[in-house]
C-alpha atoms as a printed R data frame, in Angstrom:
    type eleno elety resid chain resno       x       y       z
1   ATOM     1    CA   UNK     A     1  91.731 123.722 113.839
2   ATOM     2    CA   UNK     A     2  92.578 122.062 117.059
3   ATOM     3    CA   UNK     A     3  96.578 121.353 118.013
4   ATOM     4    CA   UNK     A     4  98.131 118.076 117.760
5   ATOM     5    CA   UNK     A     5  98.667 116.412 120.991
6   ATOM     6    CA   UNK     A     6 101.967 116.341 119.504
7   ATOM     7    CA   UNK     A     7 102.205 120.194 118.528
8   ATOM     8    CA   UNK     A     8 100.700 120.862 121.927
9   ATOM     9    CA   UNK     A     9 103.405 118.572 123.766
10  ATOM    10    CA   UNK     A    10 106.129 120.358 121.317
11  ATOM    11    CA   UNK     A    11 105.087 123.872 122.686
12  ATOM    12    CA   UNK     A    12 105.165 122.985 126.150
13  ATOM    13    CA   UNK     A    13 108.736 120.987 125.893
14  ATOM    14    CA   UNK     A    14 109.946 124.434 123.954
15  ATOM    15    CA   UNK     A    15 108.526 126.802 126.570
16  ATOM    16    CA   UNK     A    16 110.182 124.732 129.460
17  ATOM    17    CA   UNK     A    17 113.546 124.790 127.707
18  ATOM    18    CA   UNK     A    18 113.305 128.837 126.847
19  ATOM    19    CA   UNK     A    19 112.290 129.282 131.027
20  ATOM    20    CA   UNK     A    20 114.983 126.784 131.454
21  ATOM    21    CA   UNK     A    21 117.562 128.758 129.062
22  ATOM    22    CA   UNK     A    22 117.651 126.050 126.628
23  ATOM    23    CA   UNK     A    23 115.875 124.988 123.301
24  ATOM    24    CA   UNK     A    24 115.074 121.477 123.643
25  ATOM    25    CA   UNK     A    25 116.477 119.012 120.569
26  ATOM    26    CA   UNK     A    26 112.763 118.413 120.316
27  ATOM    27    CA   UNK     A    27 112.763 121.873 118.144
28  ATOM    28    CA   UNK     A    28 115.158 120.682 116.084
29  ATOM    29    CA   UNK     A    29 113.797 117.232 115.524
30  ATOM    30    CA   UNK     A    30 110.392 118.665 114.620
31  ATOM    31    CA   UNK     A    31 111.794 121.117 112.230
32  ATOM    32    CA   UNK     A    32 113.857 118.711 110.461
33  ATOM    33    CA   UNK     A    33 110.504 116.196 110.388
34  ATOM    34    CA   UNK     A    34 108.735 119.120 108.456
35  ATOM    35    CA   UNK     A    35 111.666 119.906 106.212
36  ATOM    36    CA   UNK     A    36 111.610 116.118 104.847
37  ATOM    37    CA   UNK     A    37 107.849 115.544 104.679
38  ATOM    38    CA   UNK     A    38 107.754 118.580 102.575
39  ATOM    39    CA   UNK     A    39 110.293 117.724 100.576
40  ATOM    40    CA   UNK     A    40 108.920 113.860  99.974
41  ATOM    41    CA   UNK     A    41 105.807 116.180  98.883
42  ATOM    42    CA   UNK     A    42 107.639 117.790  96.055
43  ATOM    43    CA   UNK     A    43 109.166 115.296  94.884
44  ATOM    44    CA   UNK     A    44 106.220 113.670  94.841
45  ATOM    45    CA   UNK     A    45 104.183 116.088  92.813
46  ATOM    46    CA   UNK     A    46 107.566 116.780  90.705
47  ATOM    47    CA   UNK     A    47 107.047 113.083  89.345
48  ATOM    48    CA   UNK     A    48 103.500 113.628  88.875
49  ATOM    49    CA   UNK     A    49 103.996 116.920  86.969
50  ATOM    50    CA   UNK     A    50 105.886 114.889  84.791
51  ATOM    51    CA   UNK     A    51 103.027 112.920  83.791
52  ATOM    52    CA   UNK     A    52 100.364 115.664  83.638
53  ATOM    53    CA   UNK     A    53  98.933 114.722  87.237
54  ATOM    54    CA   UNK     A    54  97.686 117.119  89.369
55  ATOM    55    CA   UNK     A    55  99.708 117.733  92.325
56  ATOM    56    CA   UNK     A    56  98.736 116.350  95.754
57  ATOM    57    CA   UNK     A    57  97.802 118.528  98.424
58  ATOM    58    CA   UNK     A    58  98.999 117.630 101.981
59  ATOM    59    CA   UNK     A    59  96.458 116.431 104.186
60  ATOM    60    CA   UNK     A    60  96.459 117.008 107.740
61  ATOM    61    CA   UNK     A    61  94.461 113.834 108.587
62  ATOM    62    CA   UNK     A    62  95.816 111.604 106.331
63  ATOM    63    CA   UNK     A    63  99.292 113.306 107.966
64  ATOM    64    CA   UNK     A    64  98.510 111.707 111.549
65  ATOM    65    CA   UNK     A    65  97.619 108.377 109.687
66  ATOM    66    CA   UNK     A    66 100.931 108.107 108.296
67  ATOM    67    CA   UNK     A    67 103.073 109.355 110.526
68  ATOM    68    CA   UNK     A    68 101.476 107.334 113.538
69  ATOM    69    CA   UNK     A    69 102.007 104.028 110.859
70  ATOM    70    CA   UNK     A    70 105.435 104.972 110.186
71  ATOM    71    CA   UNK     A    71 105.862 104.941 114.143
72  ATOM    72    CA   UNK     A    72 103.801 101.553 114.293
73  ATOM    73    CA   UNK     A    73 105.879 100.186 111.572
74  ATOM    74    CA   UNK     A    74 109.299 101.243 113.326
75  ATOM    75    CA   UNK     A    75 108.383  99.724 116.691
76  ATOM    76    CA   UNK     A    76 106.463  96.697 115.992
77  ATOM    77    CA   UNK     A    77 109.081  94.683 113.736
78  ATOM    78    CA   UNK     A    78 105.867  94.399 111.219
79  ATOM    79    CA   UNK     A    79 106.613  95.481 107.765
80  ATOM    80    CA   UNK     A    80 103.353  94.824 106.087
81  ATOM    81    CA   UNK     A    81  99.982  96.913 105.114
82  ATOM    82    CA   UNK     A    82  98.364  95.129 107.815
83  ATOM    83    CA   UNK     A    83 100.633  96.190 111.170
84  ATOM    84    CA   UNK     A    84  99.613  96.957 114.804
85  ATOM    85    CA   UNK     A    85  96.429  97.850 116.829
86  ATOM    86    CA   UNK     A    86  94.659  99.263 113.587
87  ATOM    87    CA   UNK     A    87  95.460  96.696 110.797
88  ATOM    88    CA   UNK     A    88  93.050  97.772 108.096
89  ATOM    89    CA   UNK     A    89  94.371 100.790 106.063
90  ATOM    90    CA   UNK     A    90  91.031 102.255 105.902
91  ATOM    91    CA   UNK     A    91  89.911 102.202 109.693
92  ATOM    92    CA   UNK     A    92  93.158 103.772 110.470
93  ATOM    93    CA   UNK     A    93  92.557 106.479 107.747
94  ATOM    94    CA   UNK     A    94  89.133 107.174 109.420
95  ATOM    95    CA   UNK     A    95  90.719 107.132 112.678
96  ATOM    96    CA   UNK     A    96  92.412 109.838 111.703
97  ATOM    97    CA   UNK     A    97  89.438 112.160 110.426
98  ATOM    98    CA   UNK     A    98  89.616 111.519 106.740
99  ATOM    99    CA   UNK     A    99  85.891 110.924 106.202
100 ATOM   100    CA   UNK     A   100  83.678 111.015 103.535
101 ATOM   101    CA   UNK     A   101  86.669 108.904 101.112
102 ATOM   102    CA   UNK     A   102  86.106 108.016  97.607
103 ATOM   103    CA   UNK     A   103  89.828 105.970  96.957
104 ATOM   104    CA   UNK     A   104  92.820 105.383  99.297
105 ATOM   105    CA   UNK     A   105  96.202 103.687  98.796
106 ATOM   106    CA   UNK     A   106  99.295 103.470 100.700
107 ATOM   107    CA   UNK     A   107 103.208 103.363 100.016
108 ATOM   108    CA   UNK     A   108 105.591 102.043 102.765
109 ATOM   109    CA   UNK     A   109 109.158 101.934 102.672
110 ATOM   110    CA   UNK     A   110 112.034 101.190 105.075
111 ATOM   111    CA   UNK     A   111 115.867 101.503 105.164
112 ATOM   112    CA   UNK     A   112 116.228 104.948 102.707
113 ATOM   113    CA   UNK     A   113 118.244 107.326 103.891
114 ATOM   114    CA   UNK     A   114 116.747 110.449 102.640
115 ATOM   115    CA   UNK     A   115 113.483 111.505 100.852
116 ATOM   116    CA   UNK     A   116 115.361 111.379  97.139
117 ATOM   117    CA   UNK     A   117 115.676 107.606  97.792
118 ATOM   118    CA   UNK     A   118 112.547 106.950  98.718
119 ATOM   119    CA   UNK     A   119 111.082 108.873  96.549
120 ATOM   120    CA   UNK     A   120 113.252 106.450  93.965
121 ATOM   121    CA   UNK     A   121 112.033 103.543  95.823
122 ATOM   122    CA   UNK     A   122 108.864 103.941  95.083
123 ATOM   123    CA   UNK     A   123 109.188 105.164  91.604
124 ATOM   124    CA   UNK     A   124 111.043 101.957  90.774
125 ATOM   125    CA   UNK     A   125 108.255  99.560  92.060
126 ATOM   126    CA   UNK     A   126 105.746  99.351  89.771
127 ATOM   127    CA   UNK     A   127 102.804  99.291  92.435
128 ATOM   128    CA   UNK     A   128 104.098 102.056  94.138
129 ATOM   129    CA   UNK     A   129 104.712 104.243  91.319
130 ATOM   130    CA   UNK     A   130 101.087 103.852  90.394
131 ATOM   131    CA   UNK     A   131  99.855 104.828  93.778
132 ATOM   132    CA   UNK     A   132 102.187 107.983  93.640
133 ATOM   133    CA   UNK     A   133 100.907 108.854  90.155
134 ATOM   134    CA   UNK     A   134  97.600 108.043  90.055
135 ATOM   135    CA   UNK     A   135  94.933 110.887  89.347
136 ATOM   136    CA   UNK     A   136  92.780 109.362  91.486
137 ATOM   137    CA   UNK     A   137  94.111 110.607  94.509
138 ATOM   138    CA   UNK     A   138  94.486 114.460  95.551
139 ATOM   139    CA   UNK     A   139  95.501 114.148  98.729
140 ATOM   140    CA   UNK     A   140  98.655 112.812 100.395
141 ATOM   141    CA   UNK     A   141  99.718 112.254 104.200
142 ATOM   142    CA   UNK     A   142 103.409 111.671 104.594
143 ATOM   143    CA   UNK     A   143 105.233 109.491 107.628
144 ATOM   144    CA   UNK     A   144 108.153 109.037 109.006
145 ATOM   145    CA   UNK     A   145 110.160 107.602 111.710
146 ATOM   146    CA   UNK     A   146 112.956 105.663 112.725
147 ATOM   147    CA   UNK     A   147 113.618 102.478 114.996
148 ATOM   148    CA   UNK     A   148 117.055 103.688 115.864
149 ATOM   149    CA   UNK     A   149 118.814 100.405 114.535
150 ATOM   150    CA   UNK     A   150 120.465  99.524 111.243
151 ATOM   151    CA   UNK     A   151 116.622  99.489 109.339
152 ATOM   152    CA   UNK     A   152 117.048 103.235 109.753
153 ATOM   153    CA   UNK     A   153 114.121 105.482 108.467
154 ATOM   154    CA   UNK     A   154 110.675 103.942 107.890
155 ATOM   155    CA   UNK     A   155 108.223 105.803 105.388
156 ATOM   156    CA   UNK     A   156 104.608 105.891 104.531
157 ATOM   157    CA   UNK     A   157 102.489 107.585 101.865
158 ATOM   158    CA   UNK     A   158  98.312 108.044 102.540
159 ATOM   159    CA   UNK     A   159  96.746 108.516  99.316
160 ATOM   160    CA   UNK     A   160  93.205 109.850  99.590
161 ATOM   161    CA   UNK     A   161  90.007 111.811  97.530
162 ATOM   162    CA   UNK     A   162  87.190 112.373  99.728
163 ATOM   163    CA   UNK     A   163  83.350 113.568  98.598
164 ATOM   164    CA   UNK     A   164  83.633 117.054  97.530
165 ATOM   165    CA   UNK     A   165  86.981 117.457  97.207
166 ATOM   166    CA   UNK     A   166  87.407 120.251  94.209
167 ATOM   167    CA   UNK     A   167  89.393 119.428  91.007
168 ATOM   168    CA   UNK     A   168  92.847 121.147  91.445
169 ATOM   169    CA   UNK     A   169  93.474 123.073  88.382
170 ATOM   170    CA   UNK     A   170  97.141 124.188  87.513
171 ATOM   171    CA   UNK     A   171  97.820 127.122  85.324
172 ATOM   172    CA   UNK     A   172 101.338 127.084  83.700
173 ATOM   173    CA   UNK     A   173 102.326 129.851  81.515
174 ATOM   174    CA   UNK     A   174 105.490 129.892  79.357
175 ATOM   175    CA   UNK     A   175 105.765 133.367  78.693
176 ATOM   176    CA   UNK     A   176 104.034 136.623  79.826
177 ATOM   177    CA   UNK     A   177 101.231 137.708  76.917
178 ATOM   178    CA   UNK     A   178 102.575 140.834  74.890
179 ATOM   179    CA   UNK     A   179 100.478 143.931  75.830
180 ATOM   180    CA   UNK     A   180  97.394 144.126  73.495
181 ATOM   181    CA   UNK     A   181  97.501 147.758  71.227
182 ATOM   182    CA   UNK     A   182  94.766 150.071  71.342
């Protein structure tokens, strides 16, 4: 799979700072990023274990369509489905590579401080929460960004099944099997 522009900019901004005797705060940023997109994911597919749905599996596509929204929706002043350059959900989701689609949705949010809250947020909206539960949907991109000011973090969730996609099938087992006896 080919880099991000973003990965490949992140490598290149580390390497300088290592030649340079410094890690860039870039490193730190990114890592951070990563630790609270995967932890919107599981709490995310906590609340849908709680209803018997499948658990979402992060998309790398609908990934860049989120986070590049999230960025959109922190710079623009536009808090809407329907922001920036791309203002159709579903162009933007193609945009990003996720072809062959069978059901999308999206989840923004603004002004939560951490990924509990939104998480929260959304569960406490009843549009939201059926976006974020819905077994139609086995993929999920995650987004976010901030505008520096008082609004604070901005969030997005990509929902997405595409053509093909196979059923995700979870095996939960309470306790070992006794041996059988010969």
């Amino acid at each position: 799979m080919p880099m991000s522009l973003r990965a490949v900019l992140s490598s290149a901004l580390i390497a300088t700072g290592l030649l340079l005797g410094r890690v860039p705060a870039l490193a730190s940023a990114d890592a951070q990023h990563d630790a609270t997109v995967a932890r919107v994911l599981e709490l995310t597919n906590l609340e849908r274990q709680k209803v018997g749905a499948d658990p979402l599996v992060l998309s790398p596509e609908l990934s860049s369509a989120a986070q590049s929204y999230s960025e959109v929706l922190a710079t623009t002043g536009c808090f809407e489905h329907t922001c920036g350059p791309v203002p159709d959900m579903a162009d933007r989701i193609v945009q990003s590579g996720f072809e062959g689609w069978t059901a999308l949705a999206e989840n923004i949010a603004f002004g939560y401080p951490t990924p509990e809250a939104v998480v929260a947020g959304w569960m406490g909206s009843p549009g939201h929460r059926d976006n974020l539960l819905s077994p139609s949907y086995r993929e999920i991109g995650i987004g976010v960004a901030s505008d520096g000011s008082r609004n604070g973090t901005f969030w997005t969730q990509d929902f997405g099944t595409r053509r093909g996609m196979p059923q995700v099938e979870v095996t939960v087992e309470d306790e070992p099997s006794p041996p059988e006896s010969e």
